[in-house]
N, CA, C and O atoms as a Tinker XYZ file with bonds, in Angstrom:
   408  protein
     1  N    108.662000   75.095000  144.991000    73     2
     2  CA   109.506000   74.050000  145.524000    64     1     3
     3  C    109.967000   73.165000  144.361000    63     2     4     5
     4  O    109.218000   72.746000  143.479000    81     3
     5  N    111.458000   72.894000  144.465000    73     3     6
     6  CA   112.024000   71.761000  143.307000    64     5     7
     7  C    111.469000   70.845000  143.717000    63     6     8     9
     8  O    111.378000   70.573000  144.914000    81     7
     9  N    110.824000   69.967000  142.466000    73     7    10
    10  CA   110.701000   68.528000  142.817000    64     9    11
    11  C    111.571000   67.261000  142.174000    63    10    12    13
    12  O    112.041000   67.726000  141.135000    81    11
    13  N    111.902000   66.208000  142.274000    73    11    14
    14  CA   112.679000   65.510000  141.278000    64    13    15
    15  C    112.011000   64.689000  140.846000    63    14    16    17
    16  O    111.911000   63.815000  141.707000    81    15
    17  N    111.439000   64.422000  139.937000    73    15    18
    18  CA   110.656000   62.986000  139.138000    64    17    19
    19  C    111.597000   61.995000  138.939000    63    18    20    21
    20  O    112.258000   62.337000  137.959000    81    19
    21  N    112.095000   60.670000  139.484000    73    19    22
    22  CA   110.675000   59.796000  139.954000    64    21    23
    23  C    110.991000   59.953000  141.499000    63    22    24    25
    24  O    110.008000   59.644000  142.173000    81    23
    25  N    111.759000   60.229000  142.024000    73    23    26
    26  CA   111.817000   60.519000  143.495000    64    25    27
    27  C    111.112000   61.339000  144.510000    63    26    28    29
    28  O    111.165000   61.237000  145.735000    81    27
    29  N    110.330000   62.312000  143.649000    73    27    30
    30  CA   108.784000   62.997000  143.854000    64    29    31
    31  C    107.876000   62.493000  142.912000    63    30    32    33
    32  O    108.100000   61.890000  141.863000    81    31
    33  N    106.786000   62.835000  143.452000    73    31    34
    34  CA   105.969000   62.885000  142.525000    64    33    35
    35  C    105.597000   63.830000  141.943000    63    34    36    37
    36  O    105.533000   64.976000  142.387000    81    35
    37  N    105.154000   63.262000  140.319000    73    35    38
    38  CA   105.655000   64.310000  139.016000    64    37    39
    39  C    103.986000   64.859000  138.756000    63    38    40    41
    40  O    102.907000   64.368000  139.088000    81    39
    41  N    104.374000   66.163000  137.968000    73    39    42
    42  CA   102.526000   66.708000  137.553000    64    41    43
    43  C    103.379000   67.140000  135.995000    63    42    44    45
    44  O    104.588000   67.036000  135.786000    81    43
    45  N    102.595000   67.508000  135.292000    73    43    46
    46  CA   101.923000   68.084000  134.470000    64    45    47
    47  C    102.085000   69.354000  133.897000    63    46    48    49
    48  O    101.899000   70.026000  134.911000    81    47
    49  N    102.255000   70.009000  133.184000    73    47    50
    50  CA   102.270000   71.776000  133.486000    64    49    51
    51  C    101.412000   72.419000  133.705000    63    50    52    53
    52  O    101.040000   73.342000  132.981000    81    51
    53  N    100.949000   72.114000  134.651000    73    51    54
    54  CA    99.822000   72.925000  135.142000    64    53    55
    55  C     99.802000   73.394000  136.776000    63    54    56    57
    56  O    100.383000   72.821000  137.697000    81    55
    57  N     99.122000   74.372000  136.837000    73    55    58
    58  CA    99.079000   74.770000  138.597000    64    57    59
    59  C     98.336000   73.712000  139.457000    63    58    60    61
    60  O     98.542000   73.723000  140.670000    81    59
    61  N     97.589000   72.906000  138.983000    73    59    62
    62  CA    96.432000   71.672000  139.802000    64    61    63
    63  C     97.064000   70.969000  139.934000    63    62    64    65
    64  O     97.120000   70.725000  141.139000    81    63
    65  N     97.956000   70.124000  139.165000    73    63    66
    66  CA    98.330000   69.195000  138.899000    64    65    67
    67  C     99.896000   68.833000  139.844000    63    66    68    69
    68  O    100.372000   67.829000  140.373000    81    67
    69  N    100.400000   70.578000  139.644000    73    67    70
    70  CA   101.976000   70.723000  140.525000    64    69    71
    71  C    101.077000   70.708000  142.214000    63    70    72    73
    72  O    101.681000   70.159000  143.136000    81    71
    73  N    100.174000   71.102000  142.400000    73    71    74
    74  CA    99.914000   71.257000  143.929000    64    73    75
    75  C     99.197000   69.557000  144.071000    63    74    76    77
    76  O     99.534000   68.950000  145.088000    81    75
    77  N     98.669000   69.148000  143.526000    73    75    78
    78  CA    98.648000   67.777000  143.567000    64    77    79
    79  C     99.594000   67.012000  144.263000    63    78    80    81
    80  O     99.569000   66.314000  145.276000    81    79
    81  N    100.523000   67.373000  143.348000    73    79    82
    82  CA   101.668000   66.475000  143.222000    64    81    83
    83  C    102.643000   66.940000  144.801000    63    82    84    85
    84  O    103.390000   66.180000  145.418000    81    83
    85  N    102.380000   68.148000  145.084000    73    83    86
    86  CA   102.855000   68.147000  146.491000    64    85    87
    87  C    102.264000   67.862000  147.372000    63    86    88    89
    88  O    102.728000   68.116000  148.483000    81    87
    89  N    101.008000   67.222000  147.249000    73    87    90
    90  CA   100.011000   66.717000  148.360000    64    89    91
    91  C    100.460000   64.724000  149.132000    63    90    92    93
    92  O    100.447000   64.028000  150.147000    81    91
    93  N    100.837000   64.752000  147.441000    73    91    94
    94  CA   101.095000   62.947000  147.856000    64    93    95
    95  C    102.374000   62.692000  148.314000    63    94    96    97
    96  O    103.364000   63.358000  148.012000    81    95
    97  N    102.357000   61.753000  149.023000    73    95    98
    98  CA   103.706000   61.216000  149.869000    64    97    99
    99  C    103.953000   60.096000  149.038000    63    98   100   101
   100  O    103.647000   58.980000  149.457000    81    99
   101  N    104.634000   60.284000  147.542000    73    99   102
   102  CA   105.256000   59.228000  147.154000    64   101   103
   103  C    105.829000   57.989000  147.622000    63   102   104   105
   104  O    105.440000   56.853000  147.350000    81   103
   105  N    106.953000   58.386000  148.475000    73   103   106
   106  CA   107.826000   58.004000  149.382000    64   105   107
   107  C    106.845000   56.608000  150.307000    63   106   108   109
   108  O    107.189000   55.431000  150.412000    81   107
   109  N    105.764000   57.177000  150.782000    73   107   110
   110  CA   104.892000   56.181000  151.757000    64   109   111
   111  C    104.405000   55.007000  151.054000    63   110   112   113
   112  O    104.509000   53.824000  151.376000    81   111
   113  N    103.600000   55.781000  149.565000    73   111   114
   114  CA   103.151000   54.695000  148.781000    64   113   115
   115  C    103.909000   53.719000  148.215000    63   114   116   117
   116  O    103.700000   52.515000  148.363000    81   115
   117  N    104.936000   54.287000  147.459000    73   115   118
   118  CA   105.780000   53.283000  146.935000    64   117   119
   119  C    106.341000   52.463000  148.206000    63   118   120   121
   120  O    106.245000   51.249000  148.025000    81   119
   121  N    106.985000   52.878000  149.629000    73   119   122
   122  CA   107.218000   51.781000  150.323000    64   121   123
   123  C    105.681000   50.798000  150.551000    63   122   124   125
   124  O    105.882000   49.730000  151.128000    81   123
   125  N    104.729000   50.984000  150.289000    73   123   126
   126  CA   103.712000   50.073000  150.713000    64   125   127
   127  C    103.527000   49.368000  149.189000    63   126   128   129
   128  O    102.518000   48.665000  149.131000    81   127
   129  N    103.986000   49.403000  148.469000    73   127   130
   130  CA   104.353000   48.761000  146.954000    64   129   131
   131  C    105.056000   47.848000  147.180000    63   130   132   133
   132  O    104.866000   46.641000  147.034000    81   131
   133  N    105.921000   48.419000  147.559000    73   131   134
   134  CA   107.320000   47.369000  147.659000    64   133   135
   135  C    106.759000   46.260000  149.075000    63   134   136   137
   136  O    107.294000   45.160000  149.214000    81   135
   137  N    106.132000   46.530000  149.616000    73   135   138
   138  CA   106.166000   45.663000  150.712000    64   137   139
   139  C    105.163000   44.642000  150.320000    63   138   140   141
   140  O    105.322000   43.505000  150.764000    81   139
   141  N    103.947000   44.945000  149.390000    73   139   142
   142  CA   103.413000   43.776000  148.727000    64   141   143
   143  C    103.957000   42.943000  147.691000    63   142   144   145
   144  O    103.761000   41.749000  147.465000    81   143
   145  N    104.912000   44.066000  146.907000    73   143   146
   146  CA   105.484000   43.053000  146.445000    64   145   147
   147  C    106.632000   41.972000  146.391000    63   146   148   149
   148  O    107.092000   41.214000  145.537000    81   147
   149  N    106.901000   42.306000  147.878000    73   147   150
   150  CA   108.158000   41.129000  148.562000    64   149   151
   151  C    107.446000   40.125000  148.776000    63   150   152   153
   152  O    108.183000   39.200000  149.118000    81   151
   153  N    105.987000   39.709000  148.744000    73   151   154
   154  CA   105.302000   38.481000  148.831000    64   153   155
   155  C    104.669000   38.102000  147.218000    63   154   156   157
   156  O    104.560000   36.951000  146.795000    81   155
   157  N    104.422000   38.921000  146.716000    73   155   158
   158  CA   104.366000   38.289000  145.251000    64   157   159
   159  C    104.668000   39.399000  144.109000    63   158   160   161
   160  O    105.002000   40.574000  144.262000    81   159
   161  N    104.479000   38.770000  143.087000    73   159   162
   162  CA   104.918000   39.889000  141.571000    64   161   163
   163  C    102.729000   40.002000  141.273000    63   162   164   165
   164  O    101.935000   39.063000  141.227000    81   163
   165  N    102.476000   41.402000  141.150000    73   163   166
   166  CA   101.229000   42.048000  140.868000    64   165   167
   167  C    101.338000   43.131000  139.925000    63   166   168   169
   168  O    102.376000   43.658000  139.525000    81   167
   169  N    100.413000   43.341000  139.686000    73   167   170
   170  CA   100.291000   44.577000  138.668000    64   169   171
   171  C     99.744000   45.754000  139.885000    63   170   172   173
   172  O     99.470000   45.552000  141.068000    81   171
   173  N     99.709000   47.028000  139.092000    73   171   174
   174  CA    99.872000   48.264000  139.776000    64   173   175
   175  C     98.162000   48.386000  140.389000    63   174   176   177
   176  O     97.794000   49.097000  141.325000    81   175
   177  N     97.378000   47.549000  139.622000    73   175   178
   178  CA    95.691000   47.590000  139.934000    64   177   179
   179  C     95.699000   46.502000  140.944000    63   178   180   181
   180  O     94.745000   46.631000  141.711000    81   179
   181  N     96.480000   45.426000  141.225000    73   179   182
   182  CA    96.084000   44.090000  142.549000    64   181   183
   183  C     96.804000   45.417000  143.515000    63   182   184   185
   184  O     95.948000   45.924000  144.241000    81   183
   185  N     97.910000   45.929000  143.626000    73   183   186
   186  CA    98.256000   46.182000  144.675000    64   185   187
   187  C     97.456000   47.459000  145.204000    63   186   188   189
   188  O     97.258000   47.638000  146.405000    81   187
   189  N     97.053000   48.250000  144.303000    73   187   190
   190  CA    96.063000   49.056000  144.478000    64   189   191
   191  C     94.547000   48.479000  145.158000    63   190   192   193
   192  O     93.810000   49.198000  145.833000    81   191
   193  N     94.370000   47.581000  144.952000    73   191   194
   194  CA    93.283000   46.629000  145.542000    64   193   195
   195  C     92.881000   46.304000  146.762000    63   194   196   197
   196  O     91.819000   46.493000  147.355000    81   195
   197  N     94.344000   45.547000  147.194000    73   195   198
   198  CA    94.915000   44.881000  147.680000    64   197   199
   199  C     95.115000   45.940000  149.193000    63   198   200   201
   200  O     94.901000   45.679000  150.377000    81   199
   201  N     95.669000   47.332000  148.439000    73   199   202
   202  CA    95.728000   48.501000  149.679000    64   201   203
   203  C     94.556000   49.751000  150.314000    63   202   204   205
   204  O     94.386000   50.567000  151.220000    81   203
   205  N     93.979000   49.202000  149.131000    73   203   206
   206  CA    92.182000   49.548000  149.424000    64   205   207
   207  C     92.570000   51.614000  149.475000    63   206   208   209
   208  O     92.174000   52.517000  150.211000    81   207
   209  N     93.609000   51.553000  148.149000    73   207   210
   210  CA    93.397000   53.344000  147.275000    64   209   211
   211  C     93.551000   52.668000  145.636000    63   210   212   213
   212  O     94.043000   51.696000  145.062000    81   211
   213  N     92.693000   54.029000  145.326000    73   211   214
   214  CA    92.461000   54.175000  143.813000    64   213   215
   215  C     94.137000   54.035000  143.238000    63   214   216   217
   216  O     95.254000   54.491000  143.481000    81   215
   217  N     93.411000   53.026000  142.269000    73   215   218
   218  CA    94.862000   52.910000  141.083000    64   217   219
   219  C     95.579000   54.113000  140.383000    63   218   220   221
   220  O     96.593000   54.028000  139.690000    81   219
   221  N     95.007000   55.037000  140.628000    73   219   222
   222  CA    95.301000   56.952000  139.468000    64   221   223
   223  C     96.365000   56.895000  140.669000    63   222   224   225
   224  O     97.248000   57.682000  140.328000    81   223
   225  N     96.765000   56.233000  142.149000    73   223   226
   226  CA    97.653000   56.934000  143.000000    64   225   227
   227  C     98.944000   55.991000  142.852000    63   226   228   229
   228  O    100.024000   56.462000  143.209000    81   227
   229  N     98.898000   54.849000  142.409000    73   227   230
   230  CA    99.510000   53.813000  142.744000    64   229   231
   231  C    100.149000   53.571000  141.666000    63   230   232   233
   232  O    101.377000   53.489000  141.704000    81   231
   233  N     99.251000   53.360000  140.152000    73   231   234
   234  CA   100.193000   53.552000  138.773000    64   233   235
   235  C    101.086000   54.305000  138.788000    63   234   236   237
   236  O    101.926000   53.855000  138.008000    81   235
   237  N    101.448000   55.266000  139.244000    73   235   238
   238  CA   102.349000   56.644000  138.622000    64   237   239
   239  C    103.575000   56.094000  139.991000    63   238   240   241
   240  O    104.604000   56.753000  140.143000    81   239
   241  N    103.360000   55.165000  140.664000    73   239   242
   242  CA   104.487000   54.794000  141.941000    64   241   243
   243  C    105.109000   53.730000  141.493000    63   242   244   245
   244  O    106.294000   53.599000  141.798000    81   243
   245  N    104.488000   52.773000  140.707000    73   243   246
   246  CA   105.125000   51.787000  139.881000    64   245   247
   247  C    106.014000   52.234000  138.866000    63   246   248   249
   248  O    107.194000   51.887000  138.917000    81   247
   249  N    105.632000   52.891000  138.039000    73   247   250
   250  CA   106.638000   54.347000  136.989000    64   249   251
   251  C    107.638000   54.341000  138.066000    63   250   252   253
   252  O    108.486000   53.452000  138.146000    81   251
   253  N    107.570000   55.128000  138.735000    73   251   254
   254  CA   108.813000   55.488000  139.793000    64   253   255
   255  C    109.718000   54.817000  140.046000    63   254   256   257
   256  O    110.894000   55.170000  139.964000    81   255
   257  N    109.178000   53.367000  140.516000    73   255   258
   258  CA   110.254000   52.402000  140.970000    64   257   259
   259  C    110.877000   51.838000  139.587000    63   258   260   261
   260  O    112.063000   52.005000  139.305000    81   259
   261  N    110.102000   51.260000  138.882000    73   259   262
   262  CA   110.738000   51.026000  137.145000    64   261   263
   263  C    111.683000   51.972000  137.222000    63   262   264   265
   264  O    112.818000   51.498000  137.188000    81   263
   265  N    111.637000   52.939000  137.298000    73   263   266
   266  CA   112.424000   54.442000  137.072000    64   265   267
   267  C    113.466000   54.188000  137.939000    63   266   268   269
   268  O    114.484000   54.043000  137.263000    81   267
   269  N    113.682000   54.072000  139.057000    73   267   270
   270  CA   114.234000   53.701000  139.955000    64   269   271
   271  C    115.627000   52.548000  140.131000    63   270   272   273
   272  O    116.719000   52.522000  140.698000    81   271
   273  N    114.631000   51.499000  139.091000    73   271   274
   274  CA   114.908000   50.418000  139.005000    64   273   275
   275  C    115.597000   49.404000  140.364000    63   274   276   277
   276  O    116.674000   48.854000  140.594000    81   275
   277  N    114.187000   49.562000  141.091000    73   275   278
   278  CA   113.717000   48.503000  141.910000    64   277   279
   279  C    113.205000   47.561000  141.544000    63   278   280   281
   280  O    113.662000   46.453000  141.826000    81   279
   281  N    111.617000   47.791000  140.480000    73   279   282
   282  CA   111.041000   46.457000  139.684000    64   281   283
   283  C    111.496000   46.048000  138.491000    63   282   284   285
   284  O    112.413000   46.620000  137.902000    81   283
   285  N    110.927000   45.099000  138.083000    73   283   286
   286  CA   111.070000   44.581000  136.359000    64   285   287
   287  C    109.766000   44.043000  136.214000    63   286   288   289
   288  O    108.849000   43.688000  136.955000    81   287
   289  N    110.027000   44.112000  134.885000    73   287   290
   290  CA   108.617000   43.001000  134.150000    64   289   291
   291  C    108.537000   41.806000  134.595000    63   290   292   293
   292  O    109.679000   41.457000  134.896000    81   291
   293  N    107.884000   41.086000  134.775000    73   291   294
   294  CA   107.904000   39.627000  135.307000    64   293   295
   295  C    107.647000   39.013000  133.533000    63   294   296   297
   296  O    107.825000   37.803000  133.397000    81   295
   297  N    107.331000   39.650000  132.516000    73   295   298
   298  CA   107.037000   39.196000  131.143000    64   297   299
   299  C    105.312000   38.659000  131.281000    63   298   300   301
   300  O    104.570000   38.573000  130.303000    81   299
   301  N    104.890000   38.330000  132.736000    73   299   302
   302  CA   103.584000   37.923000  132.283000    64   301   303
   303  C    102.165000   39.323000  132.754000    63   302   304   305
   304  O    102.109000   40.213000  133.603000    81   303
   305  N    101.352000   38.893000  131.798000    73   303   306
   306  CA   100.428000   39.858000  131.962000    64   305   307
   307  C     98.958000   39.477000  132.395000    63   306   308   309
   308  O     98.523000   38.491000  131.802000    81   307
   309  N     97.979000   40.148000  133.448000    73   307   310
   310  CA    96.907000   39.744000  133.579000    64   309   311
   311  C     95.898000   41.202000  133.391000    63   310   312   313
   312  O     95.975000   42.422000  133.536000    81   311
   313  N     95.175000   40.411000  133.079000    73   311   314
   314  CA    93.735000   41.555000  132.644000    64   313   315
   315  C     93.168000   42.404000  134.390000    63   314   316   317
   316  O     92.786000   41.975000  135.479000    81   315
   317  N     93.410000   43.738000  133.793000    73   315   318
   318  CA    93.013000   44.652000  134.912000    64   317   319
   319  C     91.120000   44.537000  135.189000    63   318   320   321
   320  O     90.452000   43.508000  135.084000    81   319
   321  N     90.817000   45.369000  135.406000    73   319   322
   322  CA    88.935000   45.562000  135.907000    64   321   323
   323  C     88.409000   46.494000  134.532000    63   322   324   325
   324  O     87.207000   46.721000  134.673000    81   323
   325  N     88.777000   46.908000  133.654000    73   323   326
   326  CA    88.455000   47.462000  132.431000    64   325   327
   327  C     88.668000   46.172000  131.903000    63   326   328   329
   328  O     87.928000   46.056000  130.926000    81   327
   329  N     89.299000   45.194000  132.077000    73   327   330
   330  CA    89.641000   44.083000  130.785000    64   329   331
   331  C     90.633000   44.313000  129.968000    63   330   332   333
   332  O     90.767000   43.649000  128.940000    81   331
   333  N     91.473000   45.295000  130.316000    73   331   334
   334  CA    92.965000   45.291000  129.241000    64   333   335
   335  C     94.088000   44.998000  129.909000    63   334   336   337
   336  O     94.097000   45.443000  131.057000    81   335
   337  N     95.347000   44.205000  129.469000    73   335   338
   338  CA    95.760000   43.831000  129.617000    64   337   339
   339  C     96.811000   44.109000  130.449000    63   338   340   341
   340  O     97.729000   44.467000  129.711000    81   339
   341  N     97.316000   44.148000  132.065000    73   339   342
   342  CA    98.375000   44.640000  132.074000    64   341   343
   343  C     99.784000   43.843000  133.039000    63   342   344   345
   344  O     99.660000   42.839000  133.740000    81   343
   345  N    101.314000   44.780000  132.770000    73   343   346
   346  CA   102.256000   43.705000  133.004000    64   345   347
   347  C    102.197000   43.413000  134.934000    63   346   348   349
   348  O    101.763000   44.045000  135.898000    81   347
   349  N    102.663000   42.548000  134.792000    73   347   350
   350  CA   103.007000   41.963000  136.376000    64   349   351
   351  C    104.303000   42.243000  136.464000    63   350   352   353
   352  O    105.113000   42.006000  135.568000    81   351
   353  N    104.677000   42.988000  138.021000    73   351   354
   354  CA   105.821000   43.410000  138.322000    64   353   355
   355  C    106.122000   42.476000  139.536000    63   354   356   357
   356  O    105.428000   41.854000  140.340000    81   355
   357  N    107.991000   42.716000  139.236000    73   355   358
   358  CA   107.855000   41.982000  140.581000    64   357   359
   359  C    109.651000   42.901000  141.105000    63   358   360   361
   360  O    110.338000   43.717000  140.491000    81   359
   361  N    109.759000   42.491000  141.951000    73   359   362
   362  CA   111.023000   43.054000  142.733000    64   361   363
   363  C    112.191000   42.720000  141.938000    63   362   364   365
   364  O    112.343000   41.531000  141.655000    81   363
   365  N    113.084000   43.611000  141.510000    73   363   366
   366  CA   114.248000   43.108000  140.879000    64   365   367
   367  C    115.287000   42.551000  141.743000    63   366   368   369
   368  O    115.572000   43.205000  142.746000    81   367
   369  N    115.763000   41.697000  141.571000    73   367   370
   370  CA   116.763000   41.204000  142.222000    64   369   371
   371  C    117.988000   41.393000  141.960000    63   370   372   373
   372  O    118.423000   41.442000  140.809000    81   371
   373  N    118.915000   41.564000  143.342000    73   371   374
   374  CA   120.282000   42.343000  142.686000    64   373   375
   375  C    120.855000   41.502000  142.636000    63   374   376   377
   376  O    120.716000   40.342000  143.026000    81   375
   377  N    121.737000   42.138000  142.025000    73   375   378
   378  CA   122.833000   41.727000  140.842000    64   377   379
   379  C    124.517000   41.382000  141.551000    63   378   380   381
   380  O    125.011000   42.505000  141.452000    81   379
   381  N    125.392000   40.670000  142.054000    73   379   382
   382  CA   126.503000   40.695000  142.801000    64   381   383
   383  C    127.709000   40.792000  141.784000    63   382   384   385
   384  O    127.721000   39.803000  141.051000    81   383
   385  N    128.297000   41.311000  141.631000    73   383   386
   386  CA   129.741000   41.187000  141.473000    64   385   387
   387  C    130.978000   40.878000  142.325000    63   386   388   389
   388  O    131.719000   41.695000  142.870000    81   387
   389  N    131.068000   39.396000  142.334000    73   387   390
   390  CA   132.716000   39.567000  142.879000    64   389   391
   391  C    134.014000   39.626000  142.153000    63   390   392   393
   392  O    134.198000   39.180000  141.021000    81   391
   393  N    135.051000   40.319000  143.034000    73   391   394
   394  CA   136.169000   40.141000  142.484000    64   393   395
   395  C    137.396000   39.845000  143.570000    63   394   396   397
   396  O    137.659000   40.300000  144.683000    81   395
   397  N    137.906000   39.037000  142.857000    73   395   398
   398  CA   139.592000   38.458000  143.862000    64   397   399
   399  C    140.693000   39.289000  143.291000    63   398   400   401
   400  O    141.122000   39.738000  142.228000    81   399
   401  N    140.831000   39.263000  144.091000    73   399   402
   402  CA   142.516000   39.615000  144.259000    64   401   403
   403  C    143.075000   38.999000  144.262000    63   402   404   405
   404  O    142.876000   38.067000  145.042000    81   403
   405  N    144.564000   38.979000  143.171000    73   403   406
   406  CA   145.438000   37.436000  143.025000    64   405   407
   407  C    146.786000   38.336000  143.535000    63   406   408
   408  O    147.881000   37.788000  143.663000    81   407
């Protein structure tokens, strides 16, 4: 089966890794991403927390939307549960263009 990275979820070259990757419903997780983060800007480990699944499922959905370009950096960073440092995302906000007609 074709998959499209970031609109699927992506593996590896490997046979584990491609059947993996057809197991997860990208699509579900990242909407439950996005829906925490219409109440605040978090990193990929609070919302992982927060949705009570492991961060290995939830990092690689944040990629996606970056990819996507749904989120942005918020520029600030807080320390994950290892203690290293990581960025806070938050919803990008769109962008309007008008134009008149004279």
């Amino acid at each position: 089966m074709e998959r499209n990275y970031p609109t699927d979820a992506g593996w590896t070259d490997s046979e584990t890794g491609r059947e993996a990757a057809q197991d997860i419903d990208a699509t579900t997780l990242r909407g439950k991403c996005l829906t925490l983060l219409r109440e605040k800007a978090m990193t990929p480990d609070e919302c992982a927390q927060a949705l009570g699944i492991h961060w290995q499922s939830i990092r690689p959905r944040f990629t996606e939307l970056k990819l996507l370009g749904v989120i942005e950096d918020t520029g600030e960073r807080r320390r994950n549960d290892t203690g290293k440092r990581a960025k806070v995302w938050r919803l990008k906000r769109p962008t309007f263009t008008l134009e008149f007609s004279s």
